[in-house]
C-alpha positions as CSV (number, residue, x, y, z in Angstrom):
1,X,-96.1,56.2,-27.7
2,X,-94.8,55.0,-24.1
3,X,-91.5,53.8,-24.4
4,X,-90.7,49.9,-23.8
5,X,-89.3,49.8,-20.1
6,X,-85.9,49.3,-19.9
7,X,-83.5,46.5,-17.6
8,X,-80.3,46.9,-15.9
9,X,-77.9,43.9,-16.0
10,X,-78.1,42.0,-12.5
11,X,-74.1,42.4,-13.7
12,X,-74.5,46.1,-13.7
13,X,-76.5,46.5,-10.6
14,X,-74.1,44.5,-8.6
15,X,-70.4,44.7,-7.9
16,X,-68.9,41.5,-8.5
17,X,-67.9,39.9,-5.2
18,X,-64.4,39.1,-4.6
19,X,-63.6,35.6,-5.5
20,X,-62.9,33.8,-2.0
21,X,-62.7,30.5,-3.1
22,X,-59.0,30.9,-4.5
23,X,-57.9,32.0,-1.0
24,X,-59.5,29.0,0.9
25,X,-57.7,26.5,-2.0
26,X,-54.0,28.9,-1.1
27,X,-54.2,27.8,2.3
28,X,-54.5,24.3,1.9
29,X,-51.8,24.8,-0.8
30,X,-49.2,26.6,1.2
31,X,-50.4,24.3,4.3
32,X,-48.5,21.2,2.1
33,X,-45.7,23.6,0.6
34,X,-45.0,24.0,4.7
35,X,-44.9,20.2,5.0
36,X,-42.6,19.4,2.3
37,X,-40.2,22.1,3.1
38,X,-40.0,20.4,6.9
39,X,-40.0,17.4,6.1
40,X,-37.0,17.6,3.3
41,X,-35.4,19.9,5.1
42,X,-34.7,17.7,8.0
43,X,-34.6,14.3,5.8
44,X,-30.9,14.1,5.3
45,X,-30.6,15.1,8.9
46,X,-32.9,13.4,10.9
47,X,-35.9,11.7,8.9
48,X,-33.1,9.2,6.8
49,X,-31.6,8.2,9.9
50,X,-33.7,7.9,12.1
51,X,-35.3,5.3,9.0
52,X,-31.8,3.5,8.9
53,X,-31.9,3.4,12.5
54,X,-28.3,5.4,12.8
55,X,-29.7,7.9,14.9
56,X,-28.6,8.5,18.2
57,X,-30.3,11.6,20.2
58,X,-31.7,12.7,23.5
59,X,-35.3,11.4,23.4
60,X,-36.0,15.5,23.7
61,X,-35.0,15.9,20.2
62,X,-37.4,13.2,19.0
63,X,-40.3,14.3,20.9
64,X,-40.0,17.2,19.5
65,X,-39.2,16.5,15.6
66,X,-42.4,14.5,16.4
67,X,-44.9,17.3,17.7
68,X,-43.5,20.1,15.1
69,X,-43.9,17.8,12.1
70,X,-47.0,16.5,13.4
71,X,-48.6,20.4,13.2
72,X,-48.0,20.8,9.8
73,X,-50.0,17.5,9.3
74,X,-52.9,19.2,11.2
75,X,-52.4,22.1,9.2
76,X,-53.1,20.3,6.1
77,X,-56.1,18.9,7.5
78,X,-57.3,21.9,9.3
79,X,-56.8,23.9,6.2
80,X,-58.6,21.2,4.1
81,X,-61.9,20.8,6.5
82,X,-62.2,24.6,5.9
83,X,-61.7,24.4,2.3
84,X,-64.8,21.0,1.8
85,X,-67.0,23.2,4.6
86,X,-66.5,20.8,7.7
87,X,-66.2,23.5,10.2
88,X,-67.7,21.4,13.0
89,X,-65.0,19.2,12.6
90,X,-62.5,21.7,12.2
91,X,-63.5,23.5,15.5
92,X,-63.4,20.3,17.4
93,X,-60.1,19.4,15.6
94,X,-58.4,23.2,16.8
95,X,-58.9,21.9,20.7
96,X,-56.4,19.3,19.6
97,X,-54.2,21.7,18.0
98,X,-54.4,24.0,21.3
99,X,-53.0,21.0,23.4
100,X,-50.3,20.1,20.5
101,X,-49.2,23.9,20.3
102,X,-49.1,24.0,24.0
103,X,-46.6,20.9,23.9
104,X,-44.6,22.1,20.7
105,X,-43.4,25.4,22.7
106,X,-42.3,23.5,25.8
107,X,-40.7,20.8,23.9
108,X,-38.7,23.1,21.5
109,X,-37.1,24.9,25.0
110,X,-36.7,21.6,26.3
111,X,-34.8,20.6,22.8
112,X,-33.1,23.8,22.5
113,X,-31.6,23.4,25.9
114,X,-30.6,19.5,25.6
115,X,-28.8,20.8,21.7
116,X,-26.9,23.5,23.5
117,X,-25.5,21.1,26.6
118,X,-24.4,19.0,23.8
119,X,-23.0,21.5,20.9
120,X,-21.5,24.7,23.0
121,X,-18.6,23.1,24.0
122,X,-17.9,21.2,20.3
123,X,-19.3,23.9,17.8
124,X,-20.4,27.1,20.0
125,X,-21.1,29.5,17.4
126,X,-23.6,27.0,15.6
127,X,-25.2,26.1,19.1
128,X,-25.7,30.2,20.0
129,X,-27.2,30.4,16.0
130,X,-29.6,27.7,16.1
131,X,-30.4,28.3,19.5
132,X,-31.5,32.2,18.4
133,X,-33.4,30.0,15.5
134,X,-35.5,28.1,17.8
135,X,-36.2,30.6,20.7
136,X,-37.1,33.3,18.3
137,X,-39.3,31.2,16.1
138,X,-41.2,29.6,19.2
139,X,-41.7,32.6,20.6
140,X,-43.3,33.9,17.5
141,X,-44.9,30.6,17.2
142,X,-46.8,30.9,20.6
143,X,-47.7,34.7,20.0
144,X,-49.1,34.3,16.5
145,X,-50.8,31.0,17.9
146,X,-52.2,32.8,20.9
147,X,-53.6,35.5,19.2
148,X,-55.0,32.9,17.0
149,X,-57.0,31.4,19.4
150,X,-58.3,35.1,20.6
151,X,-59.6,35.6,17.2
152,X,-61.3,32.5,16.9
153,X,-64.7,34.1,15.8
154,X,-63.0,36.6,13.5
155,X,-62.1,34.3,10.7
156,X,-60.6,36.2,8.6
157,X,-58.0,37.2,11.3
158,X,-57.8,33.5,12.6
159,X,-56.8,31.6,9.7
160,X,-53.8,34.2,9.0
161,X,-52.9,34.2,12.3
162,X,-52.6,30.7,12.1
163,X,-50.6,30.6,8.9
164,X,-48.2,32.7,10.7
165,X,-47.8,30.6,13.2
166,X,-47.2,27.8,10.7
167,X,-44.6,30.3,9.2
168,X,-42.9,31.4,12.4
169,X,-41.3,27.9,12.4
170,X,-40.6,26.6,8.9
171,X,-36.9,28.9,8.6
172,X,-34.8,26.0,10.7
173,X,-36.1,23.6,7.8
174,X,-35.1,26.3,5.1
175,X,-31.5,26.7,6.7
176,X,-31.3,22.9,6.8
177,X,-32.0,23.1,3.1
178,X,-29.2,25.8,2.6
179,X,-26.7,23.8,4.4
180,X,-26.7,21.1,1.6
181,X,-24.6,24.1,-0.4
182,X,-21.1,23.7,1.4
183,X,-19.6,26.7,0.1
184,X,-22.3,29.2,2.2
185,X,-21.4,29.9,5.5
186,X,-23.7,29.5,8.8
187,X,-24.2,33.4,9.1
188,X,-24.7,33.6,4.9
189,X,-27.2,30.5,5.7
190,X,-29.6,32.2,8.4
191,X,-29.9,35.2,5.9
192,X,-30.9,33.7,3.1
193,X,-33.1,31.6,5.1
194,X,-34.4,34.7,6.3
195,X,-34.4,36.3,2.9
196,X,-36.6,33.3,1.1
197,X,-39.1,32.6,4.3
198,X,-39.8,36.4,3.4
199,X,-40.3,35.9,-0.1
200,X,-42.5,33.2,0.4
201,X,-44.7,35.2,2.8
202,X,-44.8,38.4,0.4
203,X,-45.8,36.1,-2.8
204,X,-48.7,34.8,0.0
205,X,-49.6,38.0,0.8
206,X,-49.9,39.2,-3.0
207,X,-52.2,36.0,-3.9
208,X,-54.3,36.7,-0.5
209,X,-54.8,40.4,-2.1
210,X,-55.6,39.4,-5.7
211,X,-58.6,36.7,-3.8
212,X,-60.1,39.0,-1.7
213,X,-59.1,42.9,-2.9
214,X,-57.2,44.1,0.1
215,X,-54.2,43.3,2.3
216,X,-55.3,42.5,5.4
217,X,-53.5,44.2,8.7
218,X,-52.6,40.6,9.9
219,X,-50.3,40.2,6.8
220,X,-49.2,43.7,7.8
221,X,-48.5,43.6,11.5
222,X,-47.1,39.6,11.6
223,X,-45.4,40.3,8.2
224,X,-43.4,43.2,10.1
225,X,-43.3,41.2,13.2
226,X,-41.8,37.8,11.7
227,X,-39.3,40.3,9.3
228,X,-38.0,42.2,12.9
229,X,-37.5,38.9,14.9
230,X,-35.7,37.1,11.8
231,X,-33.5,40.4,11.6
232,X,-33.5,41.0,15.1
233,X,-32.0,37.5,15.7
234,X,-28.9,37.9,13.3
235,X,-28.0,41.2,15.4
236,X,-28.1,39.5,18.6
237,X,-26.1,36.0,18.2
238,X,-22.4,37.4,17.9
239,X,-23.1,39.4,20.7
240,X,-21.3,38.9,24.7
241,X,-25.5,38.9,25.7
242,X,-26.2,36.0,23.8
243,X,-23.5,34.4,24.8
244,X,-24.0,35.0,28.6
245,X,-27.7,33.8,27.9
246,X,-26.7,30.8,26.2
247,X,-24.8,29.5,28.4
248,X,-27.3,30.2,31.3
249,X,-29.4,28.0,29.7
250,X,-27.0,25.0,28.5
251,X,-26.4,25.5,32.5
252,X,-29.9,24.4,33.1
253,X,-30.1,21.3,31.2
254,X,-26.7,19.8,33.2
């Protein structure tokens, strides 16, 4: 007697695809995270106030408080339009974020060199620190947005790229967060900052792999790229270069 014919499970035929949808909803998650940590980092500092109206700055500084916080806005939306399937919108929206980023990394040199005119001669060592903070993180921020932009078709590589960016520049608001404990001191302050930026990009990276199966070489390359700056940076302040190159620049904005 011929046997009755026998079916495979579509289950067993099939490897399960990885489960992409948790990734898309991690971006838009982290994309907020980013925006609380910058905004509360700089609320006692700057965002309170400039509300009370006791806040007196070079208009530099405001301009750009304005275009940084103002990015991780977009990023929230950018993020979001991905997540709902509006990618029309979110292309048109990125030639909007171009122009912003373009303005964010002049601005924060132009900011950078107003806070050193004003700090190096009253508090020089928290000028030279937070000027490191800002030069290094802008230039990362430019890169990682740069590259970004040249990976626009490869979305898998653009939307990590772009977190990075997001990233790059989310350790002054950390530190600013630190500096609410008294008792740790301004070198103590940039590592830990360092330290828990770091943290927050490995726990990233380890939900990214548990979405999509792999760890992707942007998480790899930036990851090592954004730990070797942050490092990099806390070797170079206290030296007689960054001193020299400091006050070159304070120099400028006289």
């Amino acid at each position: 007697m011929m046997g009755a014919p026998t079916y495979s499970s579509p289950a067993k035929l099939s490897r399960p695809r990885p489960n992409v949808v948790p990734a898309q909803y991690l971006y838009v998650s982290v994309a907020v995270l980013l925006a609380l940590v910058a905004f509360l980092g700089f609320a006692s500092s700057y965002w309170v106030p400039l509300a009370s109206g006791t806040l007196d700055l070079h208009p530099a500084i405001h301009v750009h408080a304005a275009l940084f916080f103002v990015w991780t806005l977009l990023f929230i939306v950018q993020t979001a339009l991905v997540t709902s399937g509006h990618t029309r919108w979110h292309r048109e929206l990125g030639l909007a974020g171009i122009a912003l980023a373009s303005a964010m990394v002049f601005s924060g040199v132009l900011a950078t060199i107003v806070s050193l005119q004003a700090s190096l001669p009253i508090r020089p060592e928290l000028a030279r620190t937070s000027a490191a903070l800002s030069f290094s993180g802008i230039a990362l921020f430019s890169t990682f947005v740069t590259l970004g932009i040249a990976n626009i078709k490869r979305h898998d590589w653009h939307k990590r790229l772009m977190m990075l960016a997001s990233f790059s520049i989310v350790q002054a608001a950390v530190a600013r967060l630190i500096r609410l404990v008294p008792t740790i001191t301004l070198s103590e302050r940039i590592l830990i900052g360092a330290v828990i930026v770091d943290v927050m990009l490995f726990a990233i990276v380890l939900l990214d792999r548990r979405s999509t199966g792999r760890v992707h070489p942007v998480w790899l390359l930036g990851g090592a790229a954004v730990i070797s700056v942050q490092y990099l940076r806390i070797v170079i302040v206290p030296t007689e270069f960054w001193r020299h190159v400091t006050q070159w620049f304070a120099m400028l904005g006289a």
